[in-house]
N, C-alpha and C positions, 0 to 999 in steps of 0.2 A: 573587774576594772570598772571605774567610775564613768560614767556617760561625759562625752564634752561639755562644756561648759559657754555656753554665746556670752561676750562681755553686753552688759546692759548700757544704753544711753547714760544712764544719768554716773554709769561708774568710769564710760569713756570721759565722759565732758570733766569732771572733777579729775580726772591723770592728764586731759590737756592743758586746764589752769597752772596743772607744776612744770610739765616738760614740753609744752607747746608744740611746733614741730618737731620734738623727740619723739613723738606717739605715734611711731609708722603701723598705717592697717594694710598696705599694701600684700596684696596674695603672695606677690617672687620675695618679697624681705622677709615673710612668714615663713615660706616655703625652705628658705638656706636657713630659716635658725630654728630648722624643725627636725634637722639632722644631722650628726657627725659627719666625719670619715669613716661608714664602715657602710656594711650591706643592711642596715637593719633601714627601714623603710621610714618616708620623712612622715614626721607627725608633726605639722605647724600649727603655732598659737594661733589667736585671735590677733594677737596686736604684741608690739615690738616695742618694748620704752628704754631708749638709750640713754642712759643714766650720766649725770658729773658728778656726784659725792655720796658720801655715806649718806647727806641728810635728804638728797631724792631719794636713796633705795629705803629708808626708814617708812619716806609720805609716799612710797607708790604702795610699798606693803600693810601700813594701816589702813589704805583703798583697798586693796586686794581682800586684805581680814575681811573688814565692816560687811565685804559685799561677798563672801565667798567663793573668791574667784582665784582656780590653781596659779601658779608662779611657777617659772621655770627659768635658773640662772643659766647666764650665757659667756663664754669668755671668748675664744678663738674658736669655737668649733670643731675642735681637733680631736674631740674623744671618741673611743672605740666601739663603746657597748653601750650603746646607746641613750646617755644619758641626757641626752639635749629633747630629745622627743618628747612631746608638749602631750602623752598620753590623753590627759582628761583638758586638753584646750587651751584656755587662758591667755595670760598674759608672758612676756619671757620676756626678761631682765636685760638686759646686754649691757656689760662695766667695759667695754672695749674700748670706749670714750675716758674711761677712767686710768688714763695712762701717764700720772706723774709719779716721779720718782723723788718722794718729800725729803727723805735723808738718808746721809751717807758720815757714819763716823769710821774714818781710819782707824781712829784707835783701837776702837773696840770691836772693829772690826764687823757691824752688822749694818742694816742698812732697813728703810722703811718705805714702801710703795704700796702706790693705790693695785688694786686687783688687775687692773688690764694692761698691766705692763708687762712684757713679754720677757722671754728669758735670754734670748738677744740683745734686745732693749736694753737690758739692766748690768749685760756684759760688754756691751756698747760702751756705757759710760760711766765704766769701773774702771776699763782697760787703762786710761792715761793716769787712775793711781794706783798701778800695780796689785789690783784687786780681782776674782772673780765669784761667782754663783756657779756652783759647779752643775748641779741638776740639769739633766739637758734630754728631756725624752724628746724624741723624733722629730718631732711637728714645732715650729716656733711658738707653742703653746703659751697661754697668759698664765701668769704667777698666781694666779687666784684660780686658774681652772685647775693648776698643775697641784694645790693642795688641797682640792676637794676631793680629786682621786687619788690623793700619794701617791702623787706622780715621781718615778725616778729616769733611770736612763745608762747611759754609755757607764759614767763615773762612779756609779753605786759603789759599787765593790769596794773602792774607796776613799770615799764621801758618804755615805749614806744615801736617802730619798729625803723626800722632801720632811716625812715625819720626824728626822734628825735634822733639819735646818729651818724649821721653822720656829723661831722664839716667842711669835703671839702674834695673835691678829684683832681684825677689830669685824664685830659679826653684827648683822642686822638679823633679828629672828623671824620666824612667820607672822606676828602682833605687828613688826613694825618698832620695836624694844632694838637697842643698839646694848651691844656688851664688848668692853676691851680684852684680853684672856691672856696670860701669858705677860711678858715684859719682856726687858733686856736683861737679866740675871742669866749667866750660862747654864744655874741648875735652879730648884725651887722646890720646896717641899710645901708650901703653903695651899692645903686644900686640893680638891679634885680637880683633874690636868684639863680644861675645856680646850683648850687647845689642840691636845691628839684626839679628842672626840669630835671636834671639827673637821681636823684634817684628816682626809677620807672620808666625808660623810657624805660627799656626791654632793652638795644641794638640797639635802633631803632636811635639816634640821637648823641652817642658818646660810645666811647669806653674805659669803667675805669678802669686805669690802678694802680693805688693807692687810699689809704683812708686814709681819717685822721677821726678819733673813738674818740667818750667820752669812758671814763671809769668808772667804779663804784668801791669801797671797798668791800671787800667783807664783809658779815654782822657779826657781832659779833655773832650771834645767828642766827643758821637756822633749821626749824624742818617742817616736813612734815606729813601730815596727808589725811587717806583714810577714804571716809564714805558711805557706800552704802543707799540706798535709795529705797520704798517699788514701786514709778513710777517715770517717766521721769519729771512730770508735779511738781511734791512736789520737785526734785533737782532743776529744772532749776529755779521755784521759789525762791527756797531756795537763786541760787549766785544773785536773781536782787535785793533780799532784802540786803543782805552783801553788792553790789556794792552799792545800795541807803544809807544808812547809814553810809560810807565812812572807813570801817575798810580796814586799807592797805593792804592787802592780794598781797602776789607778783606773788602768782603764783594761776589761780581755773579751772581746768580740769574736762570738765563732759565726759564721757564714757556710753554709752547707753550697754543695757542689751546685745546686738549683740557686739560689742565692747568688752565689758569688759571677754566674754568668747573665743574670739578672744586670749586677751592677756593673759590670763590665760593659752589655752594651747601654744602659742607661745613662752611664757614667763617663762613656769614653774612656776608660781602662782598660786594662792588660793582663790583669794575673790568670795565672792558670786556674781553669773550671774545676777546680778539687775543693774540699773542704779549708777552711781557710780560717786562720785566726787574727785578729786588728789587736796590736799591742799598745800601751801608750804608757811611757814611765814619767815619773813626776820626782824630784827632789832637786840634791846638790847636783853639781857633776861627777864629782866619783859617786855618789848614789845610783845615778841614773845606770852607769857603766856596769856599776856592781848587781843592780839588779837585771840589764839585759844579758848579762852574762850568765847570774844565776837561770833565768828562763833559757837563752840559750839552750846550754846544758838538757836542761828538762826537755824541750821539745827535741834536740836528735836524739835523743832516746827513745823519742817514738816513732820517727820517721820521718819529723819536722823536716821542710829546706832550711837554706839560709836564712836569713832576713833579710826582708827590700826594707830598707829604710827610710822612714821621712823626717828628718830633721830639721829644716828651716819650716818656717811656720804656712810660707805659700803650700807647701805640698804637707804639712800635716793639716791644714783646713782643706784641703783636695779631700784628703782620706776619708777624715771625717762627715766630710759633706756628703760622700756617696754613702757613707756610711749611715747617716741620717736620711737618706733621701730612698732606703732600699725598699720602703713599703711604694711608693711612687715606682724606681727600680720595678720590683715586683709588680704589679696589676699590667704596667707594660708587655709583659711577657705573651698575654692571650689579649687580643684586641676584642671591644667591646664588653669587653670580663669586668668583674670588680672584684673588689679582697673582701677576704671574711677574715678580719687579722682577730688572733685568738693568742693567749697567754697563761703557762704555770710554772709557778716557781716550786723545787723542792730540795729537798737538804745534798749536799755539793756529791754527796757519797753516794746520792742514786741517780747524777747527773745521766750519767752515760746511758745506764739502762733504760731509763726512761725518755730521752730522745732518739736513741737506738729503736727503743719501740716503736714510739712514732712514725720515724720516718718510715719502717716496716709497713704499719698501717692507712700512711696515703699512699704509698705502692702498689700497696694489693687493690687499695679503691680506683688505682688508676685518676687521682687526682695531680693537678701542677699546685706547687705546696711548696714554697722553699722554706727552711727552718734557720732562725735566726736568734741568736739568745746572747744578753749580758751572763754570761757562764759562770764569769768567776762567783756569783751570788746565787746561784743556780734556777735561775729566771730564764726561757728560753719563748720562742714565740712562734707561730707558724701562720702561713699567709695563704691562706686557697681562695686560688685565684679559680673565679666560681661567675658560672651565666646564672644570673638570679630566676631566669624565664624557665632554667631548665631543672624540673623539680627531682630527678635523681641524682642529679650530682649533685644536690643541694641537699638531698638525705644523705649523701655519702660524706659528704663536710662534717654532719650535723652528729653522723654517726662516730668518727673521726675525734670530733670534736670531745666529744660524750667520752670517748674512752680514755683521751687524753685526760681529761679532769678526771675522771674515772683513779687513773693511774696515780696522778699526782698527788690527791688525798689518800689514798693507799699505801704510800711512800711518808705520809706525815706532811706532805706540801698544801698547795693552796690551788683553789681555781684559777685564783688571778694574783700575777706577781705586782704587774704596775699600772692594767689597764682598769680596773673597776669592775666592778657588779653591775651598773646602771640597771637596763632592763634585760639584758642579754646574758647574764648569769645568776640569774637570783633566783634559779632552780637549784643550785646548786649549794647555796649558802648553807642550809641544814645539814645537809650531809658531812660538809667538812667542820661545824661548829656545834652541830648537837639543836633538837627542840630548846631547850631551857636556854642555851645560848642565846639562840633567835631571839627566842620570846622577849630575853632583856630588851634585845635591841629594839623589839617593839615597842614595849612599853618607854622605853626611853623616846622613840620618835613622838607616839601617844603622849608624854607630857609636855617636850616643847615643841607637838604642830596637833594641837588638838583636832583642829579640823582637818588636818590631812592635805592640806592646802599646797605646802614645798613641794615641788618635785614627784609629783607622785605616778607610784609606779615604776621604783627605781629602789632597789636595794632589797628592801621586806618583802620576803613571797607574801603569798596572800594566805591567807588563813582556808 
């Protein structure tokens, strides 16, 4: 790892002539944009420049080049694995400021915003034209942090992540070079995709300053339904048989018996402490009917209850809110604790076995762990709620953790479904992608950040 870096006088004073009082050196402003949401410990810049347009983040970055000084983008803070951490020092970006919503075509249905407009935000004021942005992982996250990690969430399963709703963006590189990528065309064959090589890059090879977003109608009919279930093994079976059968189901939320009383008291809810599934149907009205019916079915075949259902939209934004709110939920559970929130997606057929396993293994470690997954895409996530002070249970996390990814690239899955690499998984990257794989990916950070400059310490092991 690269030594910190002191910002010099003469490369302070030249980033105050651009953004004047935007250049906070204050230690507590440094300190929150030195760290996510997760247990990984804060590493803050030198100095905080809150940015208004693509053409500050171009002139702070040809400062940063000239003077070789690391850069570290910032949106909401909400990421997992540590990608905000200012490893080697420097300077960090913050587009939070950069929160306009430049266009919105009905017709065609996409829409275009600055990076630090949130996913709220932009559902906020779609809502009164019968529009939405379906993407919605956990945390109010900004539109610009949510495609640097391909970010997804609740609606995956069907909608896609973000790497299917994004049409183009507009990047600032490590020089200080601004590039468009991408357009409004639904499909394009012209030349290599920069666009999906952006999104997911963490930070590490450009800096996105805009999006251009599909957008969806909003459905004629949406109704949501809860089902608890008598074990984990009869639910999780229950979503691979709905996914195999191909009922469109928009939204399928499983919540394990730790979970589910998580949000109950977090939440001010009621369902019973068993494993639990969050339904959510999207179309016409006989659609909707026809497919809780089909699901229905499939779950009393395994032991499913009824369905509590939520209908009117006050109590399906209840649902959902606890539903969103469960890593919060979660860390509540042990006072003084924080979460170690971790993620693998793998193919729908080894669902079961592989959270089966799991939850086996922080049993026997005698950790609190609730497991929580978008299932129907077979993305699942677990939250150990962990005393950072206390260095065994921090190896039984770490061991836990290890077996999980372990598992999940043994199955054909991934380390990570929707939280990223940052610096908290990029032991792992070789393993599931091969030396030669990597190595591309080197070499491609090696031609657009020669210096090493972006982000670094985030994505590429180390040689």
């Amino acid at each position: 790892m690269r030594n910190k870096v002191r910002l010099s006088d003469s490369l302070k004073a030249a980033l105050v002539e651009i953004l004047g009082d935007r250049l906070n050196l204050s230690a507590a402003i440094c300190e929150r944009h030195g760290k996510g949401e997760s247990h990984h410990p804060a590493m803050p810049p030198e100095a905080v420049a809150f940015v208004h347009s693509t053409e500050e983040v171009s002139a702070v970055m040809k400062l940063c080049y000239e003077h070789d000084c690391p850069v570290v983008p910032f949106g909401a803070g909400t990421s997992l694995e540590g990608h905000v951490a200012a490893v080697a020092g420097g300077v960090c970006i913050d587009l939070s400021e950069m929160a306009n919503i430049l266009d919105v075509s009905d017709g065609d249905l996409d829409c275009r915003v600055q990076a630090g407009v949130t996913r709220k935000q932009i559902n906020h004021h779609l809502r009164d034209k019968g529009l939405f942005f379906p993407i919605d992982p956990g945390a109010d996250a900004s539109l610009g942090g949510m495609a640097a990690t391909r970010a997804s969430g609740t609606n995956a399963v069907r909608y896609g992540t973000m790497r299917d709703n994004v049409l183009g963006l507009t990047v600032v590189l490590p020089d200080g070079e601004v590039i468009k990528t991408g357009g409004r065309a639904r499909k394009s064959s012209a030349g290599y995709d920069l666009t999906r090589l952006m999104v997911g890059s963490e930070g590490t090879l450009g800096i996105i300053t805009e999006l251009q977003l599909r957008l969806y109608g909003i459905p004629e009919a949406i109704s949501s339904a809860v089902c608890s279930f008598p074990n984990l093994e009869a639910a999780v079976d229950a979503v691979m048989l709905i996914v195999q059968v191909g009922v469109p189901v928009a939204r399928i939320e499983l919540l394990d018996e730790v979970q589910m009383d998580a949000v109950n008291r977090y939440s001010k809810l009621s369902y019973p402490v068993t494993p639990t599934l969050f339904f959510e149907f999207h179309g016409t009205e006989t659609g909707v009917v026809e497919q809780a019916e089909q699901v229905g079915e499939i779950v009393n075949d395994y032991g499913g209850g009824d369905f509590q259902w939520a209908s009117e939209q006050e109590d399906r934004n209840r649902l959902w809110q606890a539903r969103h709110d469960a890593y919060y939920a979660g860390i509540n559970l042990r006072s003084g604790c924080e979460g170690w929130p971790t993620d693998v997606c793998v193919p729908v057929s080894k669902l079961s076995e592989c959270i089966l396993k799991t939850r086996e293994l922080i049993d026997k470690e005698g950790l609190v762990a609730p497991i929580i997954g978008h299932v129907g895409d077979g993305n699942f996530h677990v939250l150990f709620i962990v005393d950072p002070a206390n260095t065994d249970e921090m190896e039984k996390a770490g061991r836990v953790n290890q077996a999980m990814v372990d598992m999940a690239i043994s199955y054909g899955g991934t380390c990570t479904g929707e939280h990223g690499i940052g610096m908290g998984k990029k032991k792992y990257l070789v393993k599931e992608h091969g030396d030669n794989a990597v190595s591309v990916m080197r070499r491609i950070k090696q031609a657009l950040d020669p210096k090493g400059l972006l982000n670094p310490g985030k994505i590429i092991p180390e040689v």
